[in-house]
TORGUVEX-916204 format. One record per residue (C-alpha): residue number from 1; residue in three letters; x, y, z. Coordinates in Angstrom, 3 decimals, padded with zeros to 6 digits. Layout:
BEGIN
{node NUM; ALA; {X; Y; Z}}
...
This chain:
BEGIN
{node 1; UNK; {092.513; 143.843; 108.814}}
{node 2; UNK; {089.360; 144.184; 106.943}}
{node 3; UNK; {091.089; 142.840; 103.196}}
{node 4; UNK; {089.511; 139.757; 102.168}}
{node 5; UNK; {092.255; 137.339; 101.375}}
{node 6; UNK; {091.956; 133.776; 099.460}}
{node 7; UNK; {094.615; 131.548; 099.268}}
{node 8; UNK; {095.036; 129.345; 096.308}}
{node 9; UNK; {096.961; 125.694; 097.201}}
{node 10; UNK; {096.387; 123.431; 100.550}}
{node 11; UNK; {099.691; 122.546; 100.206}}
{node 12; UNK; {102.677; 122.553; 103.205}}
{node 13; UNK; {103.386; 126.299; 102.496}}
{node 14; UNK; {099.792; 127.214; 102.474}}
{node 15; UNK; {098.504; 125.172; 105.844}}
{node 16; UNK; {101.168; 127.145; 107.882}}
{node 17; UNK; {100.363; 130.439; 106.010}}
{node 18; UNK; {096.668; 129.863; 106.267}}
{node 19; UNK; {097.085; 129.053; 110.106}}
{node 20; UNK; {099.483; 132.048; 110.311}}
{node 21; UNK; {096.905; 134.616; 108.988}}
{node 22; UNK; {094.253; 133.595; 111.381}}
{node 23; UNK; {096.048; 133.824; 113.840}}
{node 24; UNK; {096.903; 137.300; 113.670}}
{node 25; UNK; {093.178; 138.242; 112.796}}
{node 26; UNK; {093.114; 138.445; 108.786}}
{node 27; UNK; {090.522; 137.685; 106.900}}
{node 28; UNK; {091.097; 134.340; 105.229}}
{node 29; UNK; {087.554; 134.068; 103.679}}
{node 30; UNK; {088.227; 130.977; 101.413}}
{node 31; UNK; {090.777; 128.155; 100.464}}
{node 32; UNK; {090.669; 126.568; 096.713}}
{node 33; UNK; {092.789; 123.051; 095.973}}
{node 34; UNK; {092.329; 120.890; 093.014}}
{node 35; UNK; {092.580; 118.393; 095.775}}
{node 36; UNK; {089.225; 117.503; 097.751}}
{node 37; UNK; {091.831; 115.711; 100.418}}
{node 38; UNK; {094.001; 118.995; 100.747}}
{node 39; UNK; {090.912; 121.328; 101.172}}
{node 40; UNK; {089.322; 119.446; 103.168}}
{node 41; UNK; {091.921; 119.258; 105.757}}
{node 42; UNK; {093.169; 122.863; 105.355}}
{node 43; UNK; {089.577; 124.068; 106.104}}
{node 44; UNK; {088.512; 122.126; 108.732}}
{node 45; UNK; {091.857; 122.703; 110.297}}
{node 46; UNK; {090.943; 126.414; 110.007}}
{node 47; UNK; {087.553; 126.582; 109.804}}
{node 48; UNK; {087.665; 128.552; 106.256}}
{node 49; UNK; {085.458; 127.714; 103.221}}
{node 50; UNK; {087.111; 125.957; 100.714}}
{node 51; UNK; {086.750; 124.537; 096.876}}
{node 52; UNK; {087.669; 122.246; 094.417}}
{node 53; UNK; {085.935; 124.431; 091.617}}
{node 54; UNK; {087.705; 126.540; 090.200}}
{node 55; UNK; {084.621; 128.892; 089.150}}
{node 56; UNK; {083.434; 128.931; 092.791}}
{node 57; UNK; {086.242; 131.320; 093.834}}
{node 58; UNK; {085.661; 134.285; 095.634}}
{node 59; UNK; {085.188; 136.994; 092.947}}
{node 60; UNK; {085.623; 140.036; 095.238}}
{node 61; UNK; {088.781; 139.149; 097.306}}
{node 62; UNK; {091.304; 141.626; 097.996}}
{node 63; UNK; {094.151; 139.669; 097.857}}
{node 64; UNK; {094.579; 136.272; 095.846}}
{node 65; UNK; {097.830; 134.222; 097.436}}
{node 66; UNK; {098.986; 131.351; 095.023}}
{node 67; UNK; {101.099; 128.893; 096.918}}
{node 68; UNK; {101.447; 126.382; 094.585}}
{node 69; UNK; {104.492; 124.565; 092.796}}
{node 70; UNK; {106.148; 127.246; 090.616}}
{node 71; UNK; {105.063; 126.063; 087.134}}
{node 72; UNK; {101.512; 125.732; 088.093}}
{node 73; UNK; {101.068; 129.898; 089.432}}
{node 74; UNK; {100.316; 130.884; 086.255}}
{node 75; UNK; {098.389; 128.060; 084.465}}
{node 76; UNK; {095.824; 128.405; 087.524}}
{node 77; UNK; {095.677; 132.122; 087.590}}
{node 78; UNK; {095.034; 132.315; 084.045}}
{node 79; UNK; {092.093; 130.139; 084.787}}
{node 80; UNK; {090.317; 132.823; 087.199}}
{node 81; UNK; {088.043; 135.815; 086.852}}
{node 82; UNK; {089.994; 138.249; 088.844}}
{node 83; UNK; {087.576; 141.932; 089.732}}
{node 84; UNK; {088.760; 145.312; 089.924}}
{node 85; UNK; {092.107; 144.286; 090.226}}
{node 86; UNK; {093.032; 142.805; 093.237}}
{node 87; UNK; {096.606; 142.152; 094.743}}
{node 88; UNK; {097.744; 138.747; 093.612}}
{node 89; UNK; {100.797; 137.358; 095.347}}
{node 90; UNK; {103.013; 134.213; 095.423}}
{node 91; UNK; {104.992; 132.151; 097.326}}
{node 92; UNK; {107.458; 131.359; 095.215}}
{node 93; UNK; {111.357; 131.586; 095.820}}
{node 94; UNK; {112.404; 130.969; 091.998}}
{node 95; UNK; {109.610; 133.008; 090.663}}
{node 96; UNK; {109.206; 136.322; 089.403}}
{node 97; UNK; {106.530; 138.483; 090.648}}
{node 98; UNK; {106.186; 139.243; 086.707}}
{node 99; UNK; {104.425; 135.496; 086.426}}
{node 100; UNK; {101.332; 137.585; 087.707}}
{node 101; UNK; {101.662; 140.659; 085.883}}
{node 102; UNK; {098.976; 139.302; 083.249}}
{node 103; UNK; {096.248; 138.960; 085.208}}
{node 104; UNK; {096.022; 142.114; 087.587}}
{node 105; UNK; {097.565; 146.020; 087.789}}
{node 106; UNK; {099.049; 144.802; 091.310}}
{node 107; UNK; {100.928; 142.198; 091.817}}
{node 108; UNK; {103.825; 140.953; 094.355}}
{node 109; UNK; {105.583; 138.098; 096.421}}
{node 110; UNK; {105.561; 136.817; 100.035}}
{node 111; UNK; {108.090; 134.141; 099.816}}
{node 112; UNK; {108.620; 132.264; 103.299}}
{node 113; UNK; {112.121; 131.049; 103.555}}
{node 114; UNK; {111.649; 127.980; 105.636}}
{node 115; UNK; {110.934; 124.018; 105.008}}
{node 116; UNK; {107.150; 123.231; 105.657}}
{node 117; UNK; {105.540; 120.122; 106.075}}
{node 118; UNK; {101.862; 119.676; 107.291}}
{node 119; UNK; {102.471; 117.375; 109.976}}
{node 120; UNK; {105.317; 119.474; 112.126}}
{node 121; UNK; {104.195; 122.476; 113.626}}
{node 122; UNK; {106.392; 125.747; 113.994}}
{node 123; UNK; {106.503; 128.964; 115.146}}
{node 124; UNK; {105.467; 131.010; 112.140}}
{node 125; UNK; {106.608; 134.286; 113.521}}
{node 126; UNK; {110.479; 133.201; 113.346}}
{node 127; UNK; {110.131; 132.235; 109.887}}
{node 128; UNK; {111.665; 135.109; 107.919}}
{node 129; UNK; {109.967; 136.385; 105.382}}
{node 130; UNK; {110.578; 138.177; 101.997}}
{node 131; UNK; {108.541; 140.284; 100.290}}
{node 132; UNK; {108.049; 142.604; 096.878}}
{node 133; UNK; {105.368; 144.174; 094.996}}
{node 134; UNK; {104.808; 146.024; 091.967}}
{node 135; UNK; {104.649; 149.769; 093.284}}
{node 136; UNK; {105.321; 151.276; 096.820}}
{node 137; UNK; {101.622; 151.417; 097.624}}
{node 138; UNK; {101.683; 147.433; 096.937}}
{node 139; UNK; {105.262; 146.762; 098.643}}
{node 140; UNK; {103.684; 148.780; 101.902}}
{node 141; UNK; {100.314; 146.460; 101.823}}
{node 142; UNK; {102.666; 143.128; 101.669}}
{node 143; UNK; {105.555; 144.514; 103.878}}
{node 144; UNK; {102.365; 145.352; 106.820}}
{node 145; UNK; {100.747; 141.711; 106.188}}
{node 146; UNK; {104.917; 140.177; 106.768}}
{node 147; UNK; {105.552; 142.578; 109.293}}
{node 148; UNK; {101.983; 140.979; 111.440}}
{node 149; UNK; {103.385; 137.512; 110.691}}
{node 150; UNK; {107.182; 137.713; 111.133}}
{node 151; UNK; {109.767; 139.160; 113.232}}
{node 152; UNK; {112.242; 138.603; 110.273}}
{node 153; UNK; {111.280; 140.372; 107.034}}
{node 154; UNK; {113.147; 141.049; 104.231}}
{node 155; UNK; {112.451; 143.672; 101.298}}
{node 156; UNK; {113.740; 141.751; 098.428}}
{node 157; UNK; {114.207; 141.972; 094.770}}
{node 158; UNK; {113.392; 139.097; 091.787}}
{node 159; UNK; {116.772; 138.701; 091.577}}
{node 160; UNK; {117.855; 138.128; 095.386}}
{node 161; UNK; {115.226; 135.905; 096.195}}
{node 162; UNK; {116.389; 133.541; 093.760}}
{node 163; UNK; {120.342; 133.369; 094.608}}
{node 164; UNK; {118.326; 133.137; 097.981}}
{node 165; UNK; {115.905; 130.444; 096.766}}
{node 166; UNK; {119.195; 128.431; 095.262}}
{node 167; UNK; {121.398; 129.088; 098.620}}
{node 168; UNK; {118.168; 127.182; 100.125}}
{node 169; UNK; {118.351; 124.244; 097.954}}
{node 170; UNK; {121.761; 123.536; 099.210}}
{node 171; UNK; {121.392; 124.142; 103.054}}
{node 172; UNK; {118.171; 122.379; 103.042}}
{node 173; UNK; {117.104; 120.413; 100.150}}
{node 174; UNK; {120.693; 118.695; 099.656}}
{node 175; UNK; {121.235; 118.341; 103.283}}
{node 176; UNK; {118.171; 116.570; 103.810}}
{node 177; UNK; {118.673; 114.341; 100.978}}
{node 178; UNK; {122.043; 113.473; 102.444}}
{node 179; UNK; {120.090; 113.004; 105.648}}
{node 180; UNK; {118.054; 110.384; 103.498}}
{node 181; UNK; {121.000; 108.353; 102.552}}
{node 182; UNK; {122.691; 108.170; 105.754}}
{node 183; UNK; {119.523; 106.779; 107.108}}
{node 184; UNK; {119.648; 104.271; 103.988}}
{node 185; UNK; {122.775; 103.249; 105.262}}
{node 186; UNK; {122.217; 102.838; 108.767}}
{node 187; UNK; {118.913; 100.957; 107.620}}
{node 188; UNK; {120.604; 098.421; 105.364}}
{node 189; UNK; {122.968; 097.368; 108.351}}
{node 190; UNK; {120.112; 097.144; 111.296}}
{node 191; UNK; {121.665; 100.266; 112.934}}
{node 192; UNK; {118.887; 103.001; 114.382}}
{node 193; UNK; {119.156; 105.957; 112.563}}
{node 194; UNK; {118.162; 108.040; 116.342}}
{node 195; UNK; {122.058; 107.314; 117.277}}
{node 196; UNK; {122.904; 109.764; 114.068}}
{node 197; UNK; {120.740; 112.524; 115.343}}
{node 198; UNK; {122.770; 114.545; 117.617}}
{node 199; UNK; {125.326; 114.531; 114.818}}
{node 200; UNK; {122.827; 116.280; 112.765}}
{node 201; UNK; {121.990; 118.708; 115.126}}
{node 202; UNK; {125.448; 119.750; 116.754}}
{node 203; UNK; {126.492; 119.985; 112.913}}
{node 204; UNK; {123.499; 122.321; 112.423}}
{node 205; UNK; {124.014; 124.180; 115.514}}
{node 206; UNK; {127.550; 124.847; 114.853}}
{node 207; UNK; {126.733; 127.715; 112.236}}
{node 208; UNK; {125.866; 129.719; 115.237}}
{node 209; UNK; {129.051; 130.346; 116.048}}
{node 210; UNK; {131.493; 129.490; 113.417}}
{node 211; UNK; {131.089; 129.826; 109.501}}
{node 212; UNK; {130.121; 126.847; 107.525}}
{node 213; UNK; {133.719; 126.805; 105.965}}
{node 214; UNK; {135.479; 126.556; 109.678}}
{node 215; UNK; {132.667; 124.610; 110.476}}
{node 216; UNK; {133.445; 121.684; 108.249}}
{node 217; UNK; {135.438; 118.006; 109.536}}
{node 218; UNK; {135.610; 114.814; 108.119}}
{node 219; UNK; {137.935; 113.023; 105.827}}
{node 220; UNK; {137.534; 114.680; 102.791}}
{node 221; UNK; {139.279; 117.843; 104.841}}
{node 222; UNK; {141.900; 116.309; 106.511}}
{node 223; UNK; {142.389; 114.671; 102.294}}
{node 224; UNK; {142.452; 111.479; 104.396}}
{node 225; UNK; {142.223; 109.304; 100.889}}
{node 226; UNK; {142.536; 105.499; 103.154}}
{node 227; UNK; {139.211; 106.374; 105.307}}
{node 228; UNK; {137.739; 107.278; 102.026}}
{node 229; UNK; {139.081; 104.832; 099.631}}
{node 230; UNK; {137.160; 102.418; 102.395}}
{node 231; UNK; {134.090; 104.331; 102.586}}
{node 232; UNK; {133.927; 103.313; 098.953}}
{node 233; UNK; {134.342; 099.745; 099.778}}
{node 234; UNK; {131.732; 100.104; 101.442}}
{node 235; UNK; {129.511; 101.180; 099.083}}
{node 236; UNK; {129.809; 097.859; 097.095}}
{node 237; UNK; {128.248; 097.873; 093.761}}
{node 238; UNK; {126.577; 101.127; 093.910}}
{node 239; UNK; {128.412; 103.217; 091.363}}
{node 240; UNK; {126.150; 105.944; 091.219}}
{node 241; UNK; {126.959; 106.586; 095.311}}
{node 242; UNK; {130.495; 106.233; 094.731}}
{node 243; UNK; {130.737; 109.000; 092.072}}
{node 244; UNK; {128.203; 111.481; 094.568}}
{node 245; UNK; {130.970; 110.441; 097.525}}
{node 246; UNK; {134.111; 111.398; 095.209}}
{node 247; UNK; {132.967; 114.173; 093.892}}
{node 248; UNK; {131.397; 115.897; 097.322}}
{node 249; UNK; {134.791; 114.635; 099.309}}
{node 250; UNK; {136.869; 116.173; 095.966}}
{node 251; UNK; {135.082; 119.818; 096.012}}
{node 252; UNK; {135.545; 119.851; 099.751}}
{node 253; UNK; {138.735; 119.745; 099.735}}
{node 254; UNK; {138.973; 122.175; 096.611}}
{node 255; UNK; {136.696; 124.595; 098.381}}
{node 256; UNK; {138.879; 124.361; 101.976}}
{node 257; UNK; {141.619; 126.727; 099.573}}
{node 258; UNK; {139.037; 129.179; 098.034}}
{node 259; UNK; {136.890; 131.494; 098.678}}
{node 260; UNK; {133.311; 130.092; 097.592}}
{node 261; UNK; {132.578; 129.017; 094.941}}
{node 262; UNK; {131.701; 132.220; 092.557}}
């Protein structure tokens, strides 16, 4: 594991990357964030160099990671003096490996499908992990770093990884939002949102065993329109909630008689 790798971000995904690399013995040799706070933290957390300059990067890295939001990989890349050629990757779920094409003969993606934050730690090695590259010599470097970090890994095309990315967004994204405004709820009415919890999880741990579709209970299944003609009441004023609770409790019961929704 001799490959001299810099990662570029100090964001969620990068911290648990970063952490992820070093422990398996790579050679994380420097971290760059436009953020002094983010660096900081990331390197002293690792012990890595890091910058804020953008012309103090490593020249003579083998491989460049940019984990950074999608529509700032290529506005920093462009930004960087890149030597003979080295493998730049993303981290990106929504974003072609093409973004990188410009700036270096090899190219790829190791996307981590998982939600990150810097202040909850997790086992790195069950996060599955997808991964692509420009030609098979590329594809084998990437698929050996996933294959050191994960247990899951997943060869996967521009194209999969972003139905994959958007299948995401719903299970996590949307859920957690929904989280967000149950715990609005609770909050307005001086109820703890801990008694909601095991809801969350048995709901969660349910796709273990059944499907999401058999999975699914609640009013809007059973087309029960009294409970949720007075869930609506409840709501008050806030017309914005009742239309998300209409139309969520109307699909559900649309999707209960089809097959999905392409």
């Amino acid at each position: 594991m001799t490959r001299k790798i810099v990662i570029i971000g100090a964001g969620n995904v990068a911290t648990h990357l970063a952490k992820a690399l070093i422990k398996e013995g790579y050679n994380l040799c420097q971290i760059y964030s436009r953020s002094i706070e983010s660096a900081r933290e990331l390197g002293m957390k690792t012990g890595v160099h890091y910058t804020t300059n953008i012309d103090d990067i490593y020249k003579q890295a083998d491989i460049y990671i940019f984990s950074l939001s999608d529509s700032a990989i290529a506005g920093v890349a462009e930004k960087i003096s890149f030597e003979n050629n080295p493998l730049l990757l993303h981290t990106a779920g929504s974003v072609s490996k093409e973004v990188l094409s410009t700036f270096s003969k090899n190219y790829g993606v190791i996307y981590p499908l998982q939600t990150f934050s810097k202040q909850r730690e997790l086992n790195f090695r069950e996060v599955p992990l997808c991964y692509d590259a420009n030609s098979k010599s590329n594809t084998n470097i990437v698929e050996n770093i996933s294959t050191t970090l994960c247990d899951k890994t997943y060869h996967m095309g521009d194209e999969e990884r972003k139905k994959l990315h958007l299948a995401a967004v719903f299970a996590c994204n949307f859920s957690n939002y929904m989280y967000s405004l149950a715990e609005d709820v609770l909050d307005k009415n001086n109820i703890d949102f801990e008694i909601i919890k095991p809801l969350i999880q048995e709901t969660a741990a349910k796709i273990n065993d059944l499907s999401p579709k058999k999975a699914q209970t609640g009013p809007a299944i059973r087309n029960d329109k009294s409970t949720m003609n007075k869930h609506k009441e409840l709501l008050g004023d806030n017309a914005e909630l009742k239309k998300l609770y209409t139309f969520i409790s109307n699909n559900i019961l649309k999707f209960k008689d089809k097959d999905g929704i392409f």
